[in-house]
C-alpha positions, 0 to 999 in steps of 0.5 A: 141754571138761570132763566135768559132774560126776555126782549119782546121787540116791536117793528114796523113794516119798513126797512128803516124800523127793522134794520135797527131792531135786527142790530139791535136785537143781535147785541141782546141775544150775544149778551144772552137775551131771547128776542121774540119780534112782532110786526106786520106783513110787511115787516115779515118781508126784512124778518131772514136772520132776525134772531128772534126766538119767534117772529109773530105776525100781528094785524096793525094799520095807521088810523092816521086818515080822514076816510072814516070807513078807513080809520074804523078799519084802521083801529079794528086792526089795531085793536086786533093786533092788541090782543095778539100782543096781550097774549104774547106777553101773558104766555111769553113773559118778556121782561121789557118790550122795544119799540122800534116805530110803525105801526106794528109797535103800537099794539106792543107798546100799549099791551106792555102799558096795560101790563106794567111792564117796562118799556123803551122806545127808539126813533130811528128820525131827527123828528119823533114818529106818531107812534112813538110820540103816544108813548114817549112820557111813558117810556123808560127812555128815548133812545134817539138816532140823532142828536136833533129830536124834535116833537120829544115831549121835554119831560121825556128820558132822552138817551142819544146812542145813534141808530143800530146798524148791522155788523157788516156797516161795522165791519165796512168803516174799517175799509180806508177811503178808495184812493186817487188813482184807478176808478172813481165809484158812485153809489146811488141808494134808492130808499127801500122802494127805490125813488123815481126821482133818483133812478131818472136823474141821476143817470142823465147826470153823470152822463152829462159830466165831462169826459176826464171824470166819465172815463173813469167813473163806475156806477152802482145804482139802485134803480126802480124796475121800471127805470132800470132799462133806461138807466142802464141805455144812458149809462151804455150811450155814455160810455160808462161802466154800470150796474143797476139793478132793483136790489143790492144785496151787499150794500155795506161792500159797496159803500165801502169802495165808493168815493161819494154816494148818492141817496135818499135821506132816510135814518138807515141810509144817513147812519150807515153811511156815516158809521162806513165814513162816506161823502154824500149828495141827500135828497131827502124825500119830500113828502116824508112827515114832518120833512124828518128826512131834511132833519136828518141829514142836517149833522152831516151837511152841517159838518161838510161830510155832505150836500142835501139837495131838496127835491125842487131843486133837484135836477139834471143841471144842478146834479152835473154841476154839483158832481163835477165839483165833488169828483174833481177834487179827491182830497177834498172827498177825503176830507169830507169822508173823514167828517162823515166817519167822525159822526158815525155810531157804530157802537148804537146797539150795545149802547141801546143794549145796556140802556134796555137792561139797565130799565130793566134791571132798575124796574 
């Protein structure tokens, strides 16, 4: 009986560095591979259905600060998340290691260098992370999400397979776009912690649209708990039909019935709402490093499948103003749903699947 080959994967904390390494860790284990996943204790929150053999909790923090008591704590973590990962690999055995970004990759990646083991990394931003830039030259490859990547060392092996998403995003890009007679639905993401800007904008703007497009419309937004009763009173004064609520559980079933959506431009969001084929309005988040979320949304608003508004322009006024526009014209948003879909990768985690075993098989 032959001995499955073995993926040791990597993650940070957020949903942005998971989702990608729970799509692609299903491609793995469908062509026979075990997963073991690390991350940290706020990876462990986005770990129920990660196919992993075992999850293992491991201690990581940014040593990016300049409280000195802060950053020896920072590297103390580190140091003992290293150790963790060095016993992994010494009593696992896995035959390559993933990074996936944050700072729980760090351990892993650096036990796999210290080991010889090989290792890939994938950036999910159109700007390489601090993590991976550490290890980018050492890397087997690069998988990027995006075909802009910037701060990639150029002797880096870059390979562009687009950002893993989960089956269900797959499954939703086969929905036809909603049509022209009956509702018109809006779908507003908030990022994985909801955004303030969003949950208190975007409300009062719609309410403010005029009354041929309001009657019609259907929102579904994901709002901050403290935003929500507001949301939903401006909403109901409105006259318009809404659910709000802090958490969507089916966000792919709900991307698919929207005429236009509204989010943050996170490399989750920008993917799957591109492999589901859907018309946006970004406001990418301000303070992101490197303003990696403007970054990101640049192929979409450059091929007209969407409109990225910066935060110092985003307001009630420019909002209502933009909508009306967008909701008043249906073949228009087909048109830009089409060049939305036209930039969506679905097959990303079978095309990071082959490149991890090629690495490994070429080792």
């Amino acid at each position: 009986m032959t001995t499955p080959k073995r993926a040791l994967i990597a993650a940070g904390g957020t949903g942005g560095h998971m989702f990608p390494a729970r799509a692609a860790a299903q491609e793995l284990v469908a062509r026979g591979w075990e997963v073991r996943l690390v991350t940290d204790a706020r990876g462990m929150k986005h770990t129920d259905g990660f196919p992993a053999v075992s999850v293992d909790q491991i201690r990581a923090a940014s040593p990016v600060t300049k409280n000195p008591v802060k950053l020896v704590r920072a590297w103390i973590e580190l140091l003992a998340g290293l150790m963790s990962c060095r016993n992994i690999i010494k009593t696992w055995k896995p035959d390559v290691v993933a990074g996936f970004g944050g700072y729980p990759a760090f351990p892993a990646l650096m036990a796999a260098r210290q080991k010889n083991l090989p290792f890939a990394i994938h950036e999910q931003n159109a700007v390489l992370g601090r993590v991976n830039r550490v290890f980018a030259k050492g890397a087997g490859f690069i998988a990027s999400g995006f075909e802009r990547l910037d701060r990639a060392p150029e002797t880096a092996k870059r390979l562009i397979t687009g950002n893993p998403v989960r089956t269900e995003f797959i499954a939703a890009r086969e929905k036809p776009f909603p049509g022209e007679t009956g509702p018109i639905r809006i779908f507003v993401l908030g990022g994985s912690l909801g955004a303030r800007i969003l949950s208190e904008t975007v409300p009062e703007a719609i309410a403010e649209l005029p009354e041929r497009l309001k009657s019609r419309l259907e929102v579904a937004q994901q709002t901050r708990e403290e935003s929500l009763a507001m949301a939903q009173d401006i909403y109901q004064h409105a006259g318009i039909k809404a659910d709000c609520a802090p958490f969507f559980g089916d966000v792919a079933v709900r991307l698919a019935a929207a005429h236009l959506v509204i989010a943050r431009a996170g490399a989750s969001s920008v993917s799957e709402i591109a492999c589901v084929g859907r018309p946006a309005i970004f406001v990418p988040l301000a303070i992101a490093a490197d303003d990696h979320q403007t970054a990101n949304a640049e192929g979409l608003v450059e091929a007209g499948a969407a409109d990225s508004i910066p935060e110092t322009e985003f307001n009630t006024e420019a909002l209502t103003a933009l909508l009306d526009v967008r909701l008043s014209n249906h073949a228009e948003l087909t048109d830009r749903a089409a060049k939305s879909a036209s930039l969506g990768r679905p097959s990303a985690a079978a095309l990071f699947a082959d490149a991890l075993i090629s690495l490994e098989q070429g080792h």
